[in-house]
N, C-alpha and C positions, 0 to 999 in steps of 0.2 A: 388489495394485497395484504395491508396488516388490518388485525383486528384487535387485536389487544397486544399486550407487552406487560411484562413482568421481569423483573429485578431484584437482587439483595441486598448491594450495596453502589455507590456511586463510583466505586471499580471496576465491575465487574460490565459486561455489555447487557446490552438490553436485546432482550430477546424476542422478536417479532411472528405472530403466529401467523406461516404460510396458509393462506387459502387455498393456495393450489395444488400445494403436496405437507398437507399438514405434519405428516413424519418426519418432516425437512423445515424447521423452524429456520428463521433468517436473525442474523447477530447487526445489532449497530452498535460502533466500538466508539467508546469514547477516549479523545484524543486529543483534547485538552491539556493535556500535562507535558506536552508534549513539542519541544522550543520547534517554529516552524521553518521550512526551508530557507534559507538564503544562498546568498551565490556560494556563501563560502562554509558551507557548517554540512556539504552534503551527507560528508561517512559515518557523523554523529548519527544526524538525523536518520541515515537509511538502516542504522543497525538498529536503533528503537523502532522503528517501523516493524523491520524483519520481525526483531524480535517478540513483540506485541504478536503480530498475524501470525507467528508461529505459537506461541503461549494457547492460541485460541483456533490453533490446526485449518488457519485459512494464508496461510503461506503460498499455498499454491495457486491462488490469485496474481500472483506476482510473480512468483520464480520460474514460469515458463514449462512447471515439470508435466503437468496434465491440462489437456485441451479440453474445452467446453465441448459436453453434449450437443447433441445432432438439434437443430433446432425442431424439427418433426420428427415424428417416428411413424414406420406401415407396418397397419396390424391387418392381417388380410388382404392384403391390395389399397387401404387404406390412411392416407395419409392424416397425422395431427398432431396436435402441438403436444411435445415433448417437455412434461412437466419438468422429469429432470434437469430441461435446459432454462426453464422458465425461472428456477430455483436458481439454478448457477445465476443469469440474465439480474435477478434480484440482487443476490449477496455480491455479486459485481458490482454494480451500480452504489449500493452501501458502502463498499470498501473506496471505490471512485473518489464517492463525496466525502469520505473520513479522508483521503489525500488530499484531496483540494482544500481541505479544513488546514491542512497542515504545512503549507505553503502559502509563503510570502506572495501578499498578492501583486507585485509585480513582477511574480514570476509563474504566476497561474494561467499566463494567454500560452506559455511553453506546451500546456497538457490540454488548450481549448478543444485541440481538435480529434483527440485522441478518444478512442469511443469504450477501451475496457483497462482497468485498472493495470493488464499487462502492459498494456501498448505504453498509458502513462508511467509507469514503474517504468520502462525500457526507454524512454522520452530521457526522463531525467537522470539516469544513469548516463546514458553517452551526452548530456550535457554535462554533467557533473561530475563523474566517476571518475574520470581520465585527467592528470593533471595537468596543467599546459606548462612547457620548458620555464616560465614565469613563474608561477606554481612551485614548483622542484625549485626553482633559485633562491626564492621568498624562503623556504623550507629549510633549505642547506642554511641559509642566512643566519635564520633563527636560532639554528643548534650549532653553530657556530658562538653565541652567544650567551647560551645556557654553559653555569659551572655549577659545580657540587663543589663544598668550599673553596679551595683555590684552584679545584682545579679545571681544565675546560672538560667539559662533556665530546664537542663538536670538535 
């Protein structure tokens, strides 16, 4: 799959030369910088992610908006492997492991079984996204107790 890789800076992703559709270079992102999931920091976390995979126009790994190529294609009666998909199948898998990098690991068996970065992306949304009545109570609590000098916010 890679054969080389090249870089400018320790920001920027590294970039991996597809063998199988070299026009189609593969990105691995780095995500290090980047505070990992816990039970309670989802909507930080999920907006740096967005934001990142969108900065680097691989957003739609994750947002559901375009489906993965055909895993074959028939050229004359002919069926065979669909580089295009082979591509997607890669830069999936790299963005996969840049999530799981980026999750607390006792909360990494949540996405064990999940096989493309949508499926995990949509995993930890409806565990996380949605707040529980406990949640909203904690929340009201809190800005109930927040003041700008004297006075209350909440």
């Amino acid at each position: 799959m890679a054969s080389g890789a090249s870089f400018s800076s320790t920001n920027d992703p590294i970039t991996i030369q597809n063998s199988q559709d070299p026009q189609h270079p593969l990105l691995t992102i780095n995500l290090s910088n980047i505070t990992k999931l816990s039970s309670t920091n989802y909507l930080t976390w999920s907006i740096q992610i967005q934001s990142l995979l969108e900065g680097y126009d691989l957003h739609h790994f994750i947002d559901g908006a375009h489906t993965p190529p055909p895993p074959t294609v028939t050229v004359t009666g002919v069926a065979s492997p669909n580089p295009a998909y082979t591509t997607w199948k890669h830069q999936n898998r790299l963005i996969f492991n840049a999530l799981l990098g980026v999750i607390s690991v006792s909360l990494q068996p949540l996405i064990a079984r999940t096989t493309t970065s949508l499926d995990a992306w949509q995993t930890l949304a409806n565990t996380y996204a949605k707040p529980s009545h406990g949640h909203i109570k904690q929340l009201k609590e809190q800005l109930k107790r927040c003041t700008k000098g004297s006075k209350s916010i909440g």
